[in-house]
C-alpha positions as semicolon CSV with decimal commas, in nm:
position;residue;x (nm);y (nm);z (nm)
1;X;-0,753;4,259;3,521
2;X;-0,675;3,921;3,373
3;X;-0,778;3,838;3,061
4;X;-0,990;3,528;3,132
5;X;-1,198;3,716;3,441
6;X;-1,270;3,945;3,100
7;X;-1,638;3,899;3,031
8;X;-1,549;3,956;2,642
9;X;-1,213;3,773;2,642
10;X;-1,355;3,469;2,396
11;X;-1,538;3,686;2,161
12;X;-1,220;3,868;2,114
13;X;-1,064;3,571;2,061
14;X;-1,288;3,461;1,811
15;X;-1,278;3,788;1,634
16;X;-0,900;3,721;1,653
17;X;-0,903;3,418;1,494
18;X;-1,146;3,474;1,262
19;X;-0,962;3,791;1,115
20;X;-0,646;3,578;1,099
21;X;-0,806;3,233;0,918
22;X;-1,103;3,343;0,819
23;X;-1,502;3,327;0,906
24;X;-1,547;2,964;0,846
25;X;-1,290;2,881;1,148
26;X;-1,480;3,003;1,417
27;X;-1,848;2,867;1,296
28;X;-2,041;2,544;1,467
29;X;-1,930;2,206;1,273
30;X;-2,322;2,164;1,284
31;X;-2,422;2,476;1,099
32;X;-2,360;2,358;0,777
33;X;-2,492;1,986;0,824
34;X;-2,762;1,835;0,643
35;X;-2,897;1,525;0,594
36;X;-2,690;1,483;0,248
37;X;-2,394;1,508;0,430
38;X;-2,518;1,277;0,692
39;X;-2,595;1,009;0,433
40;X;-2,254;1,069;0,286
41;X;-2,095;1,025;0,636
42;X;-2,235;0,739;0,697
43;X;-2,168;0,577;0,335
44;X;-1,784;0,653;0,425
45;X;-1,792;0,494;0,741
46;X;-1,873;0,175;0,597
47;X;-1,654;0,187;0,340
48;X;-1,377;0,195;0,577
49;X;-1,524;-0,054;0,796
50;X;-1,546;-0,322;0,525
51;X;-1,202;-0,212;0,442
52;X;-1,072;-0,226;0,812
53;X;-1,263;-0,606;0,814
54;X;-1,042;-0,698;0,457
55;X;-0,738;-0,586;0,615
56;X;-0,801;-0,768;0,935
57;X;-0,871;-1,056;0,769
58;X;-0,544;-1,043;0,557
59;X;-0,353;-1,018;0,861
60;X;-0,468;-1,351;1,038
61;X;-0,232;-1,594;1,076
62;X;-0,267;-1,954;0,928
63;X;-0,047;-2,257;1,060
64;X;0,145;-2,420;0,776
65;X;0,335;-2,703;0,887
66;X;0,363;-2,652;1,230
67;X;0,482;-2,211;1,133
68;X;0,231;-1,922;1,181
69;X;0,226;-1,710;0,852
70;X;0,017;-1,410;0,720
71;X;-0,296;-1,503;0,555
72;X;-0,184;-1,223;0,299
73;X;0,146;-1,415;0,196
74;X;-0,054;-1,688;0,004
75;X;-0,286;-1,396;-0,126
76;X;-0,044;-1,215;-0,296
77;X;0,112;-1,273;-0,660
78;X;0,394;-1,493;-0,608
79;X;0,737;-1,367;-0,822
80;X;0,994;-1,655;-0,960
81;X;1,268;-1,604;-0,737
82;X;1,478;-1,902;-0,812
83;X;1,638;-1,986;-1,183
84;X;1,505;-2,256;-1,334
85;X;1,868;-2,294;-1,548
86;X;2,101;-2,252;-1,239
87;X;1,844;-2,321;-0,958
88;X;1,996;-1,988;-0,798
89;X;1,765;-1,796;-0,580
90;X;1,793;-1,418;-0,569
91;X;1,630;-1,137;-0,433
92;X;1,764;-0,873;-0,674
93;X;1,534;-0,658;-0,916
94;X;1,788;-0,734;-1,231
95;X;1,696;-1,089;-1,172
96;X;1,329;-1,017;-1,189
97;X;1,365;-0,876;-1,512
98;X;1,561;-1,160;-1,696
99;X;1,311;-1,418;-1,555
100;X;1,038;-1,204;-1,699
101;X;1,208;-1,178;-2,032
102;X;1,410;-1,487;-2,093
103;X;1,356;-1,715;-1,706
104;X;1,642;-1,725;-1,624
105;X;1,872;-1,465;-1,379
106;X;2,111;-1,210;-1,477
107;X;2,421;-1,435;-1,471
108;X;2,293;-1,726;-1,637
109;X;2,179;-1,448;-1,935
110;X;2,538;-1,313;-1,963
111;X;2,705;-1,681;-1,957
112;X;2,414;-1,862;-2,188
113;X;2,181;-1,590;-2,352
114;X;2,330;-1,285;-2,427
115;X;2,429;-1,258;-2,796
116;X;2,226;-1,593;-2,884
117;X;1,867;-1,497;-2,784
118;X;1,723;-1,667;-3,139
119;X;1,840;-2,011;-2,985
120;X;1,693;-1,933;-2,673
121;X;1,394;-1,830;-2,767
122;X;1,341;-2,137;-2,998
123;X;1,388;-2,348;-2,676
124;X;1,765;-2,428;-2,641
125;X;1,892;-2,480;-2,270
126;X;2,228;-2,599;-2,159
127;X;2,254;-2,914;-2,036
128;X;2,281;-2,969;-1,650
């Protein structure tokens, strides 16, 4: 005999999995619903939904000067990429840090700051 033309071959497969995960593996996802958990459901489905909507709406695109771009490029936090001593622009993290601290990059720091930060700091900058 076959074991699916066995009248019993799915409630020995339950048994079978429940023994091996457990009881709750085999119950009805509806036996343990309520109408808290419903409520809560449905709270977390709009949640996501307005979250879906942000996101969608972050990645339309907007014409600037005749170029499509992201809508989230101009929402985002714009970072000084370019030195305002050498006019250098740079995508590397060390710069990031110098034009945090002193704004200016990493090379113009070694060649103007390092060593003199008091004079810096009290506004010198050398001359173009």
């Amino acid at each position: 005999m076959k074991k699916h033309e066995d009248p019993n071959y799915i409630a020995k497969l339950e048994q079978a999995i429940a023994k091996k995960y457990g009881e709750e593996t085999i119950q009805n996802p509806k036996g343990n619903w309520d109408e808290e958990k419903e409520k809560e459901y449905e709270d977390q489905i709009k949640k996501l939904s307005k979250k879906e909507q942000m996101m969608e709406e972050l990645d339309e695109m907007v014409e600037v000067d005749g170029i499509l771009m992201s809508k989230k490029l101009f929402t985002r936090e714009s970072t000084k990429r370019t030195c305002p001593v050498c006019a250098e622009y740079s995508f590397k993290i060390r710069d990031d840090v110098f034009m945090n601290k002193f704004e200016c990059c990493y090379r113009c720091y070694i060649q103007w700051i390092e060593g003199r930060e008091d004079r810096w700091k009290t506004g010198w900058r050398p001359n173009k």
